[in-house]
Rosetta silent file (secondary structure, phi, psi, omega in degrees, C-alpha in Angstrom):
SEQUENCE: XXXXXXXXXXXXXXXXXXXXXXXXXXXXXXXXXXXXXXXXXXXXXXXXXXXXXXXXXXXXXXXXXXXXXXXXXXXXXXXXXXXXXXXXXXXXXXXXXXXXXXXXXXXXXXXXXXXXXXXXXXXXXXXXXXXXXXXXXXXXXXXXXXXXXXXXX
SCORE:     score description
SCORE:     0.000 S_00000001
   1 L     0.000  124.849 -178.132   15.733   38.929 -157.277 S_00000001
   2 L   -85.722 -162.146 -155.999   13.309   41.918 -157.729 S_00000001
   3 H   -84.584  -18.511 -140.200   12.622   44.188 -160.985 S_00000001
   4 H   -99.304  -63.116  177.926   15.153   46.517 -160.124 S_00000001
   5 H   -23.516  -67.454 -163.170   18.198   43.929 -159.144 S_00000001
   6 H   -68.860  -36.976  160.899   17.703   42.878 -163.051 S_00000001
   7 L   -23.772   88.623  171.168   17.553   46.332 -164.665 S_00000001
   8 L   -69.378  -13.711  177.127   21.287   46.224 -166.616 S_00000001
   9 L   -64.662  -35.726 -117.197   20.037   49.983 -167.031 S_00000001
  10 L  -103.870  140.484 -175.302   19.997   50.677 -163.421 S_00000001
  11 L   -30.730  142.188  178.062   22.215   53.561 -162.131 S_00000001
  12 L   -92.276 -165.216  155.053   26.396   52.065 -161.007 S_00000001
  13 E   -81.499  154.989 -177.485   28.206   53.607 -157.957 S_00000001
  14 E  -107.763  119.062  178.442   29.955   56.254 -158.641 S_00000001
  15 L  -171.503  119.845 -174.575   34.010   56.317 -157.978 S_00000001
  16 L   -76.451  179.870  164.117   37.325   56.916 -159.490 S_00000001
  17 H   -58.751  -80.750  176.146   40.283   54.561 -159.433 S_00000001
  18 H   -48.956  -67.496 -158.504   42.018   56.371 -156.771 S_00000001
  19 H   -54.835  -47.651 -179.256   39.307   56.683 -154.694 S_00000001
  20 H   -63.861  -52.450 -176.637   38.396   52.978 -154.725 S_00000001
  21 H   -53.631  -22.215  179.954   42.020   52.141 -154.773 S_00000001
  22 L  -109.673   15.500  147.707   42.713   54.624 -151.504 S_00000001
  23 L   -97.960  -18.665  175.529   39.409   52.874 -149.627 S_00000001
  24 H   -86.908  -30.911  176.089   40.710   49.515 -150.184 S_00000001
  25 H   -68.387  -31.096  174.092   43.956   50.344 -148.946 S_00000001
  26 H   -54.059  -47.796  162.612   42.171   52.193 -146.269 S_00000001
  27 H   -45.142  -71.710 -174.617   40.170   48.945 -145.589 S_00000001
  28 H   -69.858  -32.519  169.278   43.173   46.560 -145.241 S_00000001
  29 H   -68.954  -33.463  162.592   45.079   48.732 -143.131 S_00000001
  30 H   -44.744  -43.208 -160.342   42.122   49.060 -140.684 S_00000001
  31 H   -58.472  -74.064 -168.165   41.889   45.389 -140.766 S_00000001
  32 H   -61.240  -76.951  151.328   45.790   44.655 -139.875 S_00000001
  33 H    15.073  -76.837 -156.378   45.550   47.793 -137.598 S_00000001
  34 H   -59.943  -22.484  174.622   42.722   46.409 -135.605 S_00000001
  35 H   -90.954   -0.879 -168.878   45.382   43.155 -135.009 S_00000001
  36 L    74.405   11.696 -177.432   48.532   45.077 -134.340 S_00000001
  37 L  -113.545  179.190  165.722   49.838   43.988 -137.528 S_00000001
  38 L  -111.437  139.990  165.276   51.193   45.773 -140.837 S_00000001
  39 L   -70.528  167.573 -155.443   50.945   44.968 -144.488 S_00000001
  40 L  -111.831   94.477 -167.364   53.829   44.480 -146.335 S_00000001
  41 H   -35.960  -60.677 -147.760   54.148   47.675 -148.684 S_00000001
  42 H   -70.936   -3.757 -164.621   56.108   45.724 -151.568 S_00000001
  43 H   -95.072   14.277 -166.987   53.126   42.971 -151.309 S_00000001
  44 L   -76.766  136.837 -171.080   50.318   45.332 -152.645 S_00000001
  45 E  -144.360  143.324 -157.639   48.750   45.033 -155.986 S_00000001
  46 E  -143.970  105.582  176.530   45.893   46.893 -157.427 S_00000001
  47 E  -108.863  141.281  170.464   44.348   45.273 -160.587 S_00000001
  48 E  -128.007  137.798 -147.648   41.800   46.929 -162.804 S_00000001
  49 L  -144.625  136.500  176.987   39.807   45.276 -165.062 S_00000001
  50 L   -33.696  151.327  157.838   36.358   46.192 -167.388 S_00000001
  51 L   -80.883  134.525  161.194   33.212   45.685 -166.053 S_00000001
  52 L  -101.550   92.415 -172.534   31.447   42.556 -168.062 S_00000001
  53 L   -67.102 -172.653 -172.982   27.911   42.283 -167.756 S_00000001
  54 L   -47.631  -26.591 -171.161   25.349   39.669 -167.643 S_00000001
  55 L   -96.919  -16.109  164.786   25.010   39.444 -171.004 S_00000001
  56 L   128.656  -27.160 -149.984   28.802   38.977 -171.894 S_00000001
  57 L   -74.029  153.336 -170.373   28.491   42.842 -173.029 S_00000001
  58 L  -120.396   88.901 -117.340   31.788   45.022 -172.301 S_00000001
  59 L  -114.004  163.282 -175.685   30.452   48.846 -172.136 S_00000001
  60 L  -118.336   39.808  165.685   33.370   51.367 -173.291 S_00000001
  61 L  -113.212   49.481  162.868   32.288   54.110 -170.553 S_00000001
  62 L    77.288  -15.153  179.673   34.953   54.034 -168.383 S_00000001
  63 L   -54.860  131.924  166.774   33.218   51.282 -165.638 S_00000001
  64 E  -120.916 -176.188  145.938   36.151   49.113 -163.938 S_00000001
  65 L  -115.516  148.099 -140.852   36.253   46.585 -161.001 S_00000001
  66 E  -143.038  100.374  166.306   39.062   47.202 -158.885 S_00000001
  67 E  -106.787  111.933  169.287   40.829   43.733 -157.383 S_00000001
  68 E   -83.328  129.466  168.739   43.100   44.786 -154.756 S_00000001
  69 E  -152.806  153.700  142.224   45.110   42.706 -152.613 S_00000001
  70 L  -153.697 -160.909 -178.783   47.750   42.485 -150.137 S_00000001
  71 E  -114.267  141.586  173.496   49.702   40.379 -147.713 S_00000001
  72 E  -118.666  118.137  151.640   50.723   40.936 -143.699 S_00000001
  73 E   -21.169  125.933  142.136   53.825   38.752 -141.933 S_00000001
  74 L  -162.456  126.446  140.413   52.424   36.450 -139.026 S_00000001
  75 L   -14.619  100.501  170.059   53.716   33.068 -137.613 S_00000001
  76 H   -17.960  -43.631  175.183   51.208   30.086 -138.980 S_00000001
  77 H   -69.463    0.539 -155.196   50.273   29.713 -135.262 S_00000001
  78 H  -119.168   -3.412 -151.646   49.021   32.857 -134.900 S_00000001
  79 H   -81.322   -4.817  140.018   46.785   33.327 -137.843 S_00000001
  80 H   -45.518  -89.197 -134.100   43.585   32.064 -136.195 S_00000001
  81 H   -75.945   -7.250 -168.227   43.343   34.242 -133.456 S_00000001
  82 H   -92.725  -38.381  174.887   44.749   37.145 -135.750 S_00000001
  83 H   -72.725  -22.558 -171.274   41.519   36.634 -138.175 S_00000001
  84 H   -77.723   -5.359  154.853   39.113   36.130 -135.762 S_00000001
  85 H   -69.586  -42.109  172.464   40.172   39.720 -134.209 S_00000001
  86 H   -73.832  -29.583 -177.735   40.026   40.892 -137.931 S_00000001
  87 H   -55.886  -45.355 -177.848   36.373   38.903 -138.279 S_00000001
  88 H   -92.664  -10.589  162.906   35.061   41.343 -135.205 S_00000001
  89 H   -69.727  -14.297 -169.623   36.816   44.726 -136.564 S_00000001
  90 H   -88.590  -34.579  156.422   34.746   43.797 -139.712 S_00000001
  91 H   -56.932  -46.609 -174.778   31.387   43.154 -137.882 S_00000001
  92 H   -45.345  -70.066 -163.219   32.431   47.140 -135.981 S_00000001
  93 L   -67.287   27.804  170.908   32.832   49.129 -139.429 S_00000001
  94 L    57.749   85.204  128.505   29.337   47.327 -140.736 S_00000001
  95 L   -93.948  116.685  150.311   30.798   44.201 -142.607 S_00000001
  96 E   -36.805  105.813 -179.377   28.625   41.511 -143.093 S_00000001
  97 E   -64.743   50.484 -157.835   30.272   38.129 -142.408 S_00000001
  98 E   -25.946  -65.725 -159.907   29.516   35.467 -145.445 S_00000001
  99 E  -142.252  169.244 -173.843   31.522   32.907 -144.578 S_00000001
 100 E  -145.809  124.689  162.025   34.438   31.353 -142.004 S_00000001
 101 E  -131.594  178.477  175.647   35.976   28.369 -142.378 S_00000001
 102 E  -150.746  114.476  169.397   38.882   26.624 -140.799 S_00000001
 103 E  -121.626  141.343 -161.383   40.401   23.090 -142.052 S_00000001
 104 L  -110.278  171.799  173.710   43.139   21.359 -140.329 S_00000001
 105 L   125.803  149.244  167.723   45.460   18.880 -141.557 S_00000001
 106 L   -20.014  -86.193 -155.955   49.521   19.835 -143.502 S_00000001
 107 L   -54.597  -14.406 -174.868   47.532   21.712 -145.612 S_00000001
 108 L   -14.999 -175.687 -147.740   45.315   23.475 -143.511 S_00000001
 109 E  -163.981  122.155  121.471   43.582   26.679 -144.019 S_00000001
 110 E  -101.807  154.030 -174.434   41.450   29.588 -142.348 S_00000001
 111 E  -139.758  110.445  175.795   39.199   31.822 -144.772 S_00000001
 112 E   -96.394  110.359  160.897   37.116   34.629 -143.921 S_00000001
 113 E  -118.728  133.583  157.674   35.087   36.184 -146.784 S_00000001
 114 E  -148.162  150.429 -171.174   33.018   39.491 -146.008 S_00000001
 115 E  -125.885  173.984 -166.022   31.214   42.344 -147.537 S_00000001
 116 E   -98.675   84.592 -164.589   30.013   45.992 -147.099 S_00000001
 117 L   -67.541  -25.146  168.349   26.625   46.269 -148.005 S_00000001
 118 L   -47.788  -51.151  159.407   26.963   50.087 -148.556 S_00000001
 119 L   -64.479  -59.359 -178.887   29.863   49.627 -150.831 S_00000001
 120 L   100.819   19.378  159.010   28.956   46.231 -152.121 S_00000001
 121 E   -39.823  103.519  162.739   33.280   45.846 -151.497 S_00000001
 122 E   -81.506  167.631 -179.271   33.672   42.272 -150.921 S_00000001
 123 E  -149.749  127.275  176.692   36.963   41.193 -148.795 S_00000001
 124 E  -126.195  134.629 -166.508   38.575   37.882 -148.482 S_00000001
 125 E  -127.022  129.126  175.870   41.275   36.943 -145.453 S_00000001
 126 E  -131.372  137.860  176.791   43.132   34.108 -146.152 S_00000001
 127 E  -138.400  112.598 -150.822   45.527   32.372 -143.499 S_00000001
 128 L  -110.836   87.027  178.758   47.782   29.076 -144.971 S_00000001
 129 L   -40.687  -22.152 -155.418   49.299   28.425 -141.350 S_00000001
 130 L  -102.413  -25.241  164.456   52.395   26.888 -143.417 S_00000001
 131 L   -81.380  141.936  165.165   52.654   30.080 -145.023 S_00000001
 132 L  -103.958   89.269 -160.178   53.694   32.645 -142.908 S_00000001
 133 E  -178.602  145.136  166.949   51.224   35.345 -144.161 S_00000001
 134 E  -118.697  145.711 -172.450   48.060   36.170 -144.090 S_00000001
 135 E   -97.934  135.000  157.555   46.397   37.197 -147.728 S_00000001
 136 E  -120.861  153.799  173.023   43.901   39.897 -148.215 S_00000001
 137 E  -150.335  135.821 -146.698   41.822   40.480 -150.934 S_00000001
 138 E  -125.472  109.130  176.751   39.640   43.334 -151.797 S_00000001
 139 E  -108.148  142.175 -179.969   36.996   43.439 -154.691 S_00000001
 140 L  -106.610  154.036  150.604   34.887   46.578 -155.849 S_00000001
 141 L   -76.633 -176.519  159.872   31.617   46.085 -157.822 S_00000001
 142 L   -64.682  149.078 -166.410   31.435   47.845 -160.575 S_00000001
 143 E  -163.623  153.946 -167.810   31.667   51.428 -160.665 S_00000001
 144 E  -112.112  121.017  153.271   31.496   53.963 -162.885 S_00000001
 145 L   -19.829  146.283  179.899   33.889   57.149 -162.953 S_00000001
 146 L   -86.215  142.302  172.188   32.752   60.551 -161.364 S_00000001
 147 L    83.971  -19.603  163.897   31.410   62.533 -164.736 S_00000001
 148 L   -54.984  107.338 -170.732   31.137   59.726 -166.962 S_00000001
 149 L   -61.185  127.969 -178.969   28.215   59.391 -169.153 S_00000001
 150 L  -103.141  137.440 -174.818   26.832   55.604 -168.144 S_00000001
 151 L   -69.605  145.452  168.982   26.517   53.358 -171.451 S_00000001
 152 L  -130.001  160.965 -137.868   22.939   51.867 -172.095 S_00000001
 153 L  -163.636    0.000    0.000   21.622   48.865 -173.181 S_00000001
């Protein structure tokens, strides 16, 4: 971690709540797009919650996080080949892949987490084969309101 990385000082992104809230929805509909499928209007939910920093501190200048999420229909069988189509639209629009996993078994599982380094957005695809759904979930960093004086420390 360099000097800068630690700096609690250091300028945020700049964004309101609708805007982050109308790029993550932009973001999951590419993704389900890029697979032929659609999200599920009624499953969308867009929670916003203070930024905490490192130090525990809770700044009163308007900085949120954004957790977005929603869910798309698809047949348990399908929901491999439907992330791993969402895995290479994510690699197009410059996602970064973290991580992929797949575990088999009743309970099985596939999980795709990836992020934007431009945004710093992270996004996690979840697929419960037993479920018939695939889960998305969409996190902002922290970000500070356009016009907003940023709190110091």
């Amino acid at each position: 971690m360099n000097e800068e990385d630690k700096d609690i000082n250091k300028p945020l992104p700049r964004m309101s709540q609708k805007e982050a809230e109308k790029k993550a929805h932009s973001v999951t509909q590419s993704l389900t797009h890029s697979t032929g499928l659609e999200v599920d209007e009624k499953s969308i939910s867009a929670d916003y919650t203070k930024c905490v920093g490192a130090n525990d501190e809770v700044p009163e200048d308007g900085r949120f996080v954004l957790q977005y999420g929603a869910r798309t229909p698809l047949a348990g069988e399908k929901h491999k080949y439907a992330i791993q189509k969402m895995r290479e639209h994510l690699k197009e629009i410059g996602y970064k892949i973290q991580g992929y996993q797949e575990t088999k078994g009743a309970n099985g599982s596939i999980i795709l987490d990836a992020s934007d380094p431009d945004s710093g957005f992270t996004l996690a695809v979840d697929g419960v084969p037993k479920r018939d759904e695939i889960t998305l979930r969409l996190a902002t960093p922290c970000l500070l309101p356009p016009g907003a004086k940023q709190q110091r420390y």
